[in-house]
C-alpha positions as CSV (number, residue, x, y, z in Angstrom):
1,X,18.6,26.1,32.1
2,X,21.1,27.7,34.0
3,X,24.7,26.6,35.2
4,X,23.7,26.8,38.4
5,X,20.4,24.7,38.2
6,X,20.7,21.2,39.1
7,X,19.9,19.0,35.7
8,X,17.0,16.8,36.0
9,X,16.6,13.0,37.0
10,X,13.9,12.6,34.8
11,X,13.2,14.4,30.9
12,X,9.8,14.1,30.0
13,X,9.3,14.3,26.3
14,X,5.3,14.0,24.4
15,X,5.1,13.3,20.6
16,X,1.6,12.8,19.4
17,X,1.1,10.3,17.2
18,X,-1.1,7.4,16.5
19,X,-1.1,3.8,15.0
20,X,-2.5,2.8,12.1
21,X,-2.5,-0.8,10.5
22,X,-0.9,-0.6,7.0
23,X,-0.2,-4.2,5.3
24,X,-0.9,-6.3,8.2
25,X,1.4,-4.2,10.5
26,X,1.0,-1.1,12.5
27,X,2.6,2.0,12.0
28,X,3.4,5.1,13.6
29,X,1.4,8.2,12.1
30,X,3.0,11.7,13.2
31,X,0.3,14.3,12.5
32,X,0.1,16.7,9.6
33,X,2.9,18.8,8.9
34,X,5.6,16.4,10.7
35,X,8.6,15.3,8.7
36,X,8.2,11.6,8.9
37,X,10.3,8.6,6.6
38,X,8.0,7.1,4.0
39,X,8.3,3.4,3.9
40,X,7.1,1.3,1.2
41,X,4.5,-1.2,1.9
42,X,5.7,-4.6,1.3
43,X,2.2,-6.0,1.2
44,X,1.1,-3.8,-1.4
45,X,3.9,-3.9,-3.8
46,X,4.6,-7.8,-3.7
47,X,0.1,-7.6,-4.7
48,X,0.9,-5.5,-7.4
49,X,4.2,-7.8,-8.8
50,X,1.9,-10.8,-8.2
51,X,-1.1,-8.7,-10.6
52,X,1.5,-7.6,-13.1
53,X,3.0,-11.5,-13.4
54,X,-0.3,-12.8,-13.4
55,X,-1.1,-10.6,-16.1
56,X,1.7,-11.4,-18.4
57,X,0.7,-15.3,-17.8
58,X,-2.8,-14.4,-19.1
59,X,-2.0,-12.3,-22.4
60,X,1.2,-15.2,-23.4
61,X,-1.4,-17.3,-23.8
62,X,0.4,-19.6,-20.9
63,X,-2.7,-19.9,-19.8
64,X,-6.6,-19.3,-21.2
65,X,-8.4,-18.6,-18.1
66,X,-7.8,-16.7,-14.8
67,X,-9.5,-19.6,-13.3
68,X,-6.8,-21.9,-14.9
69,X,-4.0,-19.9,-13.1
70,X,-5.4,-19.4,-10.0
71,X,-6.0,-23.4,-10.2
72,X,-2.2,-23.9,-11.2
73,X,-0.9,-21.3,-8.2
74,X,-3.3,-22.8,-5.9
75,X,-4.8,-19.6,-4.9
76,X,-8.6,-18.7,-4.8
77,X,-10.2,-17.4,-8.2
78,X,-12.2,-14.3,-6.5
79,X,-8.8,-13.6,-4.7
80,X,-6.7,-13.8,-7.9
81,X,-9.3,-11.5,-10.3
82,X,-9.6,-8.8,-7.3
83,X,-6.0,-8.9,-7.2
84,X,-5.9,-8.9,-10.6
85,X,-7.9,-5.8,-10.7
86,X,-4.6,-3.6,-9.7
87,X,-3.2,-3.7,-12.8
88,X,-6.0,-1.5,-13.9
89,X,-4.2,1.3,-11.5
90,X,-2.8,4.4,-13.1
91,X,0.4,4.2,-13.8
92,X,0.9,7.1,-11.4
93,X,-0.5,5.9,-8.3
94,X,1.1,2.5,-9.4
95,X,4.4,4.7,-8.8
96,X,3.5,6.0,-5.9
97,X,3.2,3.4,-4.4
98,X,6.4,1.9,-5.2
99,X,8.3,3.9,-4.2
100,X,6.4,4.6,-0.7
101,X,4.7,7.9,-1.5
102,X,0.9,6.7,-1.4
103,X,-1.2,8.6,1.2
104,X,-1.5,6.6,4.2
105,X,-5.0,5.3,3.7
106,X,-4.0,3.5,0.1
107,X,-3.5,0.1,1.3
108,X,-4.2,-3.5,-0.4
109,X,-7.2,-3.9,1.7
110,X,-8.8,-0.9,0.2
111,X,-8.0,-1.3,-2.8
112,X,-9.0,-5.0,-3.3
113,X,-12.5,-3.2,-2.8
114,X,-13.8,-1.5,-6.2
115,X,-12.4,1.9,-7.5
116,X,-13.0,3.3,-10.6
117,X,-11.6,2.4,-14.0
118,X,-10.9,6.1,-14.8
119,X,-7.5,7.2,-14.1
120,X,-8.8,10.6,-13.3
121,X,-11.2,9.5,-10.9
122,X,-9.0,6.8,-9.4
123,X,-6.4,10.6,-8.5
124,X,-9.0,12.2,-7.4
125,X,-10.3,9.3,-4.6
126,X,-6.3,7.9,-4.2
127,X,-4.3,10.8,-4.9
């Protein structure tokens, strides 16, 4: 612009994005290449304290069975052992995703869904 044109009532501005649903919420995705926060996802980290805990419980000897925990935390047995199950992360992606550097598509709902046991193949499908 000039000093002699007149500035405008209206700006109009376009950012492409798109939503995504990451732990129960959506989010804002800017596309490839655009500098954009990282956030952790709360949903996914308090999961893995809850597997790690859980865990400890189990090899104290506090209690003998996962059954017998989930019983005593009144949660579901299948819920607790899939849950469970994220302890087998690598300790890599485990770091990742504390501190909010996952890839977008890592969320608790996938990975209450089978991986593999493999730390190299769990990088190469969550890396």
């Amino acid at each position: 612009m000039t000093r002699g044109t007149p500035i405008p009532d209206t700006v109009t501005l376009h950012v492409p994005f798109r939503t995504v649903k990451r732990g129960g919420r959506r989010e804002m995705q800017m596309p490839d290449g655009a500098m954009q926060p990282r956030r952790t996802d709360s949903t996914l980290v308090k999961a893995l304290a809850r597997a790690f805990r859980w865990k400890r419980m189990l090899e104290s000897g506090e209690f003998a069975t996962i059954a017998e925990l989930a019983e005593r935390e009144g949660i579901a047995f299948t819920y607790m052992a899939r849950v469970l199950r994220l302890t087998l992360l690598a300790p890599n992606i485990v770091e990742a995703i504390l501190d909010g550097n996952q890839r977008s598509d890592v969320t608790l709902k996938g990975l209450m869904e089978p991986f593999p046991l493999e730390w190299r193949s769990q990088m190469a499908l969550l890396s």
